[in-house]
VOPAGU-2260 file (C-alpha; in pm, 1 decimal, decimal comma):
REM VOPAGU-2260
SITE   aa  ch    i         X         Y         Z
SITE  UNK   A    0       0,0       0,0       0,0
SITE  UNK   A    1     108,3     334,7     -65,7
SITE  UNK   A    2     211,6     467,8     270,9
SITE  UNK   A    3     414,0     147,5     351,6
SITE  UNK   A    4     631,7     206,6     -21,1
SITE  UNK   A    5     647,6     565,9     135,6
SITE  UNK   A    6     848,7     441,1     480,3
SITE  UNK   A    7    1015,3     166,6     244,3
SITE  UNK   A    8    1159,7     444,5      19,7
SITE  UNK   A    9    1263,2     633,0     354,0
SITE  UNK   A   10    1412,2     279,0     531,9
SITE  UNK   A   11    1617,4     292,2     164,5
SITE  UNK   A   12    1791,0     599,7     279,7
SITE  UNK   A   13    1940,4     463,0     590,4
SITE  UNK   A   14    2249,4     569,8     706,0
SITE  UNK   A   15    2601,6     331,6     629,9
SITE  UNK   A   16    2584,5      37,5     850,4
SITE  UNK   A   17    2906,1     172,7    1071,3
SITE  UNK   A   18    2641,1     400,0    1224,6
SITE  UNK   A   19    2378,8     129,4    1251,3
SITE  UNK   A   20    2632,5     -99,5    1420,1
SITE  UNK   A   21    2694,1     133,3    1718,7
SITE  UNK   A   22    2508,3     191,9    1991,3
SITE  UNK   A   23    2141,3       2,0    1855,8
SITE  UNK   A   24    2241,0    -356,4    1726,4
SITE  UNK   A   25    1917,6    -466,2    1807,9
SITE  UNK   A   26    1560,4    -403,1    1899,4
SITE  UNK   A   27    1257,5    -564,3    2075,0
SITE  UNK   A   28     863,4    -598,2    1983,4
SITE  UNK   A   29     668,9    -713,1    2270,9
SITE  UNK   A   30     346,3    -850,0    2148,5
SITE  UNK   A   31      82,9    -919,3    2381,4
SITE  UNK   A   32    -264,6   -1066,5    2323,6
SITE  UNK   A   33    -544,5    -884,9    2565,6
SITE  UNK   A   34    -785,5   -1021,2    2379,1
SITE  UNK   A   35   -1056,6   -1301,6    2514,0
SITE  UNK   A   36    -928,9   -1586,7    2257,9
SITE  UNK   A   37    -633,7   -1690,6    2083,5
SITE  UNK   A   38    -431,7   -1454,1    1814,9
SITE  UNK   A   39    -244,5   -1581,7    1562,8
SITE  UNK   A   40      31,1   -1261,7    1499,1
SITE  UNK   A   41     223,0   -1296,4    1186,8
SITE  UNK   A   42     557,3   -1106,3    1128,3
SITE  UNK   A   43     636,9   -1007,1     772,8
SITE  UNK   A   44     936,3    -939,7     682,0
SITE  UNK   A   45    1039,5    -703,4     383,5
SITE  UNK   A   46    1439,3    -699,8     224,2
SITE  UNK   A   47    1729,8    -918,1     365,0
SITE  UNK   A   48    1639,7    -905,2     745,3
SITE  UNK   A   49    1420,3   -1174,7     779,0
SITE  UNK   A   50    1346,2   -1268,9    1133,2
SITE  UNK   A   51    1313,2   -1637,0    1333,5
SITE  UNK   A   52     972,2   -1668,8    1335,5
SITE  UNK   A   53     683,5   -1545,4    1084,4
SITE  UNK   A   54     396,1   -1694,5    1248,8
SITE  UNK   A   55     258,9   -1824,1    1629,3
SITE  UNK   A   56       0,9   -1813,0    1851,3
SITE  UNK   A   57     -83,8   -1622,6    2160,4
SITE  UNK   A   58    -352,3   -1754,0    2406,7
SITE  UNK   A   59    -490,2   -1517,5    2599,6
SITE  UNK   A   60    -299,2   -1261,6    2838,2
SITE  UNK   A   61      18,8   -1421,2    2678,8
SITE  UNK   A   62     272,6   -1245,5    2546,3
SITE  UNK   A   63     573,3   -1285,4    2317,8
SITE  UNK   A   64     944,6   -1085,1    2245,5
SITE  UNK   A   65    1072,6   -1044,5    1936,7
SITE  UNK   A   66    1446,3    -945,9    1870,0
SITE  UNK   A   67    1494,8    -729,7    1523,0
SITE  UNK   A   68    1792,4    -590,4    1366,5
SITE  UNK   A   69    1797,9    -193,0    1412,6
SITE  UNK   A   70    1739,5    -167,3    1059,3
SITE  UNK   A   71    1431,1    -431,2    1004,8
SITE  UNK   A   72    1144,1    -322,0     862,9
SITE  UNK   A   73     783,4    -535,1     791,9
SITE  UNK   A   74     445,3    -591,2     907,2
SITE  UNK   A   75     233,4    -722,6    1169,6
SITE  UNK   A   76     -72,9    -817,2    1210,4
SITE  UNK   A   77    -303,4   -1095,9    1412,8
SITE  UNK   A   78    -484,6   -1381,4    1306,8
SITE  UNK   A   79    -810,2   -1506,1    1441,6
SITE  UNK   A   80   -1037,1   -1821,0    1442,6
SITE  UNK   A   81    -792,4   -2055,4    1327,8
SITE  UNK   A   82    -742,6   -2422,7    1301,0
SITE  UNK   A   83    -555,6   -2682,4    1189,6
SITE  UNK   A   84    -812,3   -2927,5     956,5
SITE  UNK   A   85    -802,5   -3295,4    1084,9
SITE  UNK   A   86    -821,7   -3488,7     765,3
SITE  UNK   A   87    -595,1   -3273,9     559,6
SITE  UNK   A   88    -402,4   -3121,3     848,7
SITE  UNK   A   89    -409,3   -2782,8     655,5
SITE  UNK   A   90    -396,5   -2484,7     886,0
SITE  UNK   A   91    -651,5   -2168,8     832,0
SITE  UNK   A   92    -757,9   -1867,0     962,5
SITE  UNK   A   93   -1118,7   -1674,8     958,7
SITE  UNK   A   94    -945,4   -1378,0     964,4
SITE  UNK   A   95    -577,7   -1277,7     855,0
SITE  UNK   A   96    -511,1   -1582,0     674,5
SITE  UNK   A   97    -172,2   -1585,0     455,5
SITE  UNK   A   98    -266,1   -1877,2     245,5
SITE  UNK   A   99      25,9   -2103,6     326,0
SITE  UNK   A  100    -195,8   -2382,8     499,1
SITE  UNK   A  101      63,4   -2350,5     802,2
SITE  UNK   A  102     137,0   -2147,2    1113,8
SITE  UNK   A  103     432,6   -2005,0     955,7
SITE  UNK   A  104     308,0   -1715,7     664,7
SITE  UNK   A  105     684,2   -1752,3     513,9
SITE  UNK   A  106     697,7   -1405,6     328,8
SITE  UNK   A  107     324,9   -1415,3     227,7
SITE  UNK   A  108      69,1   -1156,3     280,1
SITE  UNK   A  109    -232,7   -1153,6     459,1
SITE  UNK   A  110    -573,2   -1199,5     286,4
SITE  UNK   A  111    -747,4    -864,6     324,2
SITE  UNK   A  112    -912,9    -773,3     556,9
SITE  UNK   A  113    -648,3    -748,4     851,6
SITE  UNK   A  114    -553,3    -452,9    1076,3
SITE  UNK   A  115    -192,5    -401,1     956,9
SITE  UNK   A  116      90,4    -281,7    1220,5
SITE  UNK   A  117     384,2    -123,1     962,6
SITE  UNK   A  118     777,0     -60,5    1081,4
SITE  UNK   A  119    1063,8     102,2     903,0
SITE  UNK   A  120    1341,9      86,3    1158,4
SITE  UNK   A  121    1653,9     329,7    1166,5
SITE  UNK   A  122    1529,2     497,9     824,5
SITE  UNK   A  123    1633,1     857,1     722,9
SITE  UNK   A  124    1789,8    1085,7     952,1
SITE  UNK   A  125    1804,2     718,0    1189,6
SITE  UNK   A  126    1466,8     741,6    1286,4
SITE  UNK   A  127    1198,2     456,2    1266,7
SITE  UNK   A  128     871,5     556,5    1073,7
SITE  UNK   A  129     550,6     287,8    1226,8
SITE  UNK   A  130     166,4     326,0    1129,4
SITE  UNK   A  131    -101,0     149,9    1203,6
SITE  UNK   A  132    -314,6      68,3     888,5
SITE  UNK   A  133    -676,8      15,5     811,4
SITE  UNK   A  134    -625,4      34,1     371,2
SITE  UNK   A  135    -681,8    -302,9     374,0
SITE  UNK   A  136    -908,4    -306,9     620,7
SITE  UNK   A  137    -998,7    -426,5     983,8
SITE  UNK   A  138    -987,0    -712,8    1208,1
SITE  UNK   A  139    -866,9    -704,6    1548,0
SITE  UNK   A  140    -785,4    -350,7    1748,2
SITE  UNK   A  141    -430,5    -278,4    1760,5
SITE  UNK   A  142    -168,2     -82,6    1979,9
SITE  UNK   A  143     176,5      57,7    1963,4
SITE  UNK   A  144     374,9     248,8    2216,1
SITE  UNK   A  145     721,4     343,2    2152,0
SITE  UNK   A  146     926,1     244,3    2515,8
SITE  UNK   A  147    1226,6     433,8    2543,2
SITE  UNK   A  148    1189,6     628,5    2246,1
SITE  UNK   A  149    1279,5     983,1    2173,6
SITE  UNK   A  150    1445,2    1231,7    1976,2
SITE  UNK   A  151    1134,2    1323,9    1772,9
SITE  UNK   A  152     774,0    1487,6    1854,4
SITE  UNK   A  153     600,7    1255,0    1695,6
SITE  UNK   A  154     685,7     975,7    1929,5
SITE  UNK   A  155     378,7     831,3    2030,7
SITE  UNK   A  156     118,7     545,5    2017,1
SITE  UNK   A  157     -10,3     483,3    1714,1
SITE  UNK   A  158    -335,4     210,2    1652,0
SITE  UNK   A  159    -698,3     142,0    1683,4
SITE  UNK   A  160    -833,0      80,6    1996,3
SITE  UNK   A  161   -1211,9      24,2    1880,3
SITE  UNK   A  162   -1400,8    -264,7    1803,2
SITE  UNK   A  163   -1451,8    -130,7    1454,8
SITE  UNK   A  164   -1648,6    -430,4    1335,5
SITE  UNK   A  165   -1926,4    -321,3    1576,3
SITE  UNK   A  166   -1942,1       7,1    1339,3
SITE  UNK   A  167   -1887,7    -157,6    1035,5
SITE  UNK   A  168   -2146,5     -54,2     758,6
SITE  UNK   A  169   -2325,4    -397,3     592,0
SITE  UNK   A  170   -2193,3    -365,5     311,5
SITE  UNK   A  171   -1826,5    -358,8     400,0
SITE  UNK   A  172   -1893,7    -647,9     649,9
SITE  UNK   A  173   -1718,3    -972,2     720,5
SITE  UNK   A  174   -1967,9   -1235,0     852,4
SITE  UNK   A  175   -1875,1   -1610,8    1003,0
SITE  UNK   A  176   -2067,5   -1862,5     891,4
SITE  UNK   A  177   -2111,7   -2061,1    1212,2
SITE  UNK   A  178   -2312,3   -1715,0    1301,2
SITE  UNK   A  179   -2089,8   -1560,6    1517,2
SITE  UNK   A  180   -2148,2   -1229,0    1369,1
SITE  UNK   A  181   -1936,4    -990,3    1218,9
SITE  UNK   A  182   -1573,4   -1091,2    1204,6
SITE  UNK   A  183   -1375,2    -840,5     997,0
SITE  UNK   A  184   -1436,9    -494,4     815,4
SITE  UNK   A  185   -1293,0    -458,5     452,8
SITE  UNK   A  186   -1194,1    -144,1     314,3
SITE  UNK   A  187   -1415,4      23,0      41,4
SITE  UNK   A  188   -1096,2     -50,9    -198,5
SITE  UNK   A  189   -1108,1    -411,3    -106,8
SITE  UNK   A  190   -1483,2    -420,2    -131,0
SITE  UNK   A  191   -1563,6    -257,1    -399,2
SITE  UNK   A  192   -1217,6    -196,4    -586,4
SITE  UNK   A  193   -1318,9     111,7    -780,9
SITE  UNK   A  194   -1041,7     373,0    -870,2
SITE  UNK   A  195   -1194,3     630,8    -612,7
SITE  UNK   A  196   -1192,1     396,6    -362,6
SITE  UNK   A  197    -801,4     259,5    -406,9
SITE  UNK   A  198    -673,6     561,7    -511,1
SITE  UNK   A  199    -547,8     445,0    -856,8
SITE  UNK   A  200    -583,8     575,9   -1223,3
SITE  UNK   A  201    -723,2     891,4   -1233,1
SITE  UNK   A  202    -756,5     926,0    -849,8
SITE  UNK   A  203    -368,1     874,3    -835,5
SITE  UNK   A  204    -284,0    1180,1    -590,8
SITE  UNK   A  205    -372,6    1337,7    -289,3
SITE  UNK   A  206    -508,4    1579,2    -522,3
SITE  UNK   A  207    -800,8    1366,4    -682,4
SITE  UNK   A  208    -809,7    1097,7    -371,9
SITE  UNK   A  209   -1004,8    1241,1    -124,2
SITE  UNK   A  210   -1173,9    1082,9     206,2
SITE  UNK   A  211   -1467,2     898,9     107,1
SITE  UNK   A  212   -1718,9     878,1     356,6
SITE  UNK   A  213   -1585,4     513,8     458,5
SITE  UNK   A  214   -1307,8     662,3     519,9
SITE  UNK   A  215   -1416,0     902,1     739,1
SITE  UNK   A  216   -1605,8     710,1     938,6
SITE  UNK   A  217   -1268,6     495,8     989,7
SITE  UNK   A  218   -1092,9     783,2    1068,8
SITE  UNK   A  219   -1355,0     927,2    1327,8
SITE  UNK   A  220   -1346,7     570,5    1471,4
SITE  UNK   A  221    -954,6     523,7    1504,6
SITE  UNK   A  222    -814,3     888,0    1478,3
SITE  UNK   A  223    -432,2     751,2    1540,5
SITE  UNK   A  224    -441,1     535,2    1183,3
SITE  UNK   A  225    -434,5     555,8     808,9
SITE  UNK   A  226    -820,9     543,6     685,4
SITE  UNK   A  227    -710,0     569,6     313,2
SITE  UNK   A  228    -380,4     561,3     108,6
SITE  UNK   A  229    -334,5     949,9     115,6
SITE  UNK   A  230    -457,6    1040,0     484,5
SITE  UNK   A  231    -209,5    1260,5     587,2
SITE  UNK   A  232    -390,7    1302,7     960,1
SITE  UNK   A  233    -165,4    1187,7    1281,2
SITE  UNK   A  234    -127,8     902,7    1065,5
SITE  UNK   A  235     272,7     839,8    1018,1
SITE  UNK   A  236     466,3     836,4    1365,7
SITE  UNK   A  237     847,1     890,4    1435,5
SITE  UNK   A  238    1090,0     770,8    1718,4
SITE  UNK   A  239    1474,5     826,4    1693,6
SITE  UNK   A  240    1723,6     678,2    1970,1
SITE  UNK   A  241    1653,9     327,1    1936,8
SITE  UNK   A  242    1289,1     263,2    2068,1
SITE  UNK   A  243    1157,2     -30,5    2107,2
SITE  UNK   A  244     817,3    -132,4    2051,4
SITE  UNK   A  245     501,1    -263,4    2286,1
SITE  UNK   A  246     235,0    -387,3    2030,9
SITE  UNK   A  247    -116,8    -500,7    2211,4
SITE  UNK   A  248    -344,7    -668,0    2048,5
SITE  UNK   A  249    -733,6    -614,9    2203,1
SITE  UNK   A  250    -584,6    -330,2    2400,9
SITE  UNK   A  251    -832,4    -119,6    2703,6
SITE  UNK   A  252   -1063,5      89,5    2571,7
SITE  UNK   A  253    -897,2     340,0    2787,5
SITE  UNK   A  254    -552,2     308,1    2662,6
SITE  UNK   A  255    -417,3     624,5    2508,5
């Protein structure tokens, strides 16, 4: 999506590794699962730094650390209502699958709709760029607080702390089909996949892209993350000094 090429293309202007090797080898991503069932979190992985694990799963109140080079960058995002098939032995996901039939996504992307967490580490000017992104659209409620962070006003936790599928207009709806309502909310661009909508074509600019009103009513719902490829809103955060990186899945309502 477009604002994850735009921290890519920053991550590509990283400084020469004798100043990455100094004084932040390494970073950490705590993810913790505060939500009432399993997730599933998937790390991808973009360039040479690929990392142990791409795929796990979290029972509740669990939580897990993962090490990163300072100069990783990827994705994250959960997982939910997954099993493992018992005549096949396929593993699958209601929500977030990657399409590998395992626990492990490998390098493969998530099957719209998921709540995408999105990390740059040590780009230009050796500061990390991290969104929170709803373009493809929503799943689970997501948050990320820098710890230990600074160097940069812009600092600060980034996600969606709603349960946006409670909000989620019919149309854009996910439904399960063992009836347990409405599992996911897909993007007007995955929905419907009209220029307007994914910003493409004609509609190629912040110029001619504007906020439908989907994406408004994201926005209004999760203020701290991108509602569409061009919002330019509080959407794009910044920490310099070697942060690392709390990431809370089903966070408190309360949490700011």
């Amino acid at each position: 999506m477009a604002q994850f090429r735009l921290l890519i293309s920053l991550f590509s202007l990283t400084l020469p590794p004798l100043f990455i090797s100094g004084v932040f080898s390494s970073r950490t991503f705590n993810l913790l699962n505060n939500c009432d069932h399993p997730v599933w979190p998937v790390i991808g992985s973009t360039g040479s730094s690929q990392l142990p694990t791409s795929g796990f799963v979290l029972q509740t109140g669990q939580s897990k650390i993962i090490n990163a080079p300072s100069n990783w960058s990827g994705r994250f995002w959960g997982r939910t209502g997954c099993a493992q098939h018992q005549s096949t032995g396929e593993f699958s996901c209601i929500t977030g699958d990657c399409g590998t039939g395992k626990l492990e996504c490998a390098g493969f992307d998530t099957l719209p709709p998921s709540t995408l967490v999105e990390f740059a580490l040590d780009g230009f000017g050796g500061v990390d760029f991290y969104d929170v992104s709803l373009v493809n659209g929503y799943n689970l409620p997501i948050l990320v607080v820098p710890q230990g962070g600074s160097g940069t006003s812009d600092c600060k936790t980034a996600g969606c702390i709603v349960d946006l599928n409670a909000q989620c207009p019919w149309e854009l709806s996910v439904t399960e089909s063992e009836g347990n309502g409405i599992v996911a909310c897909k993007s007007p661009c995955v929905r419907f996949g009209n220029p307007e909508y994914c910003c493409s074509g004609a509609y190629n600019s912040p110029e001619t892209c504007k906020p439908t009103l989907y994406a408004e009513l994201f926005k209004k719902a999760c203020p701290l993350s991108y509602s569409y490829v061009f919002d330019q809103n509080k959407t794009t955060f910044t920490c310099a000094a070697g942060a690392d990186y709390l990431i809370t899945f089903c966070p408190s309502p309360t949490t700011r």
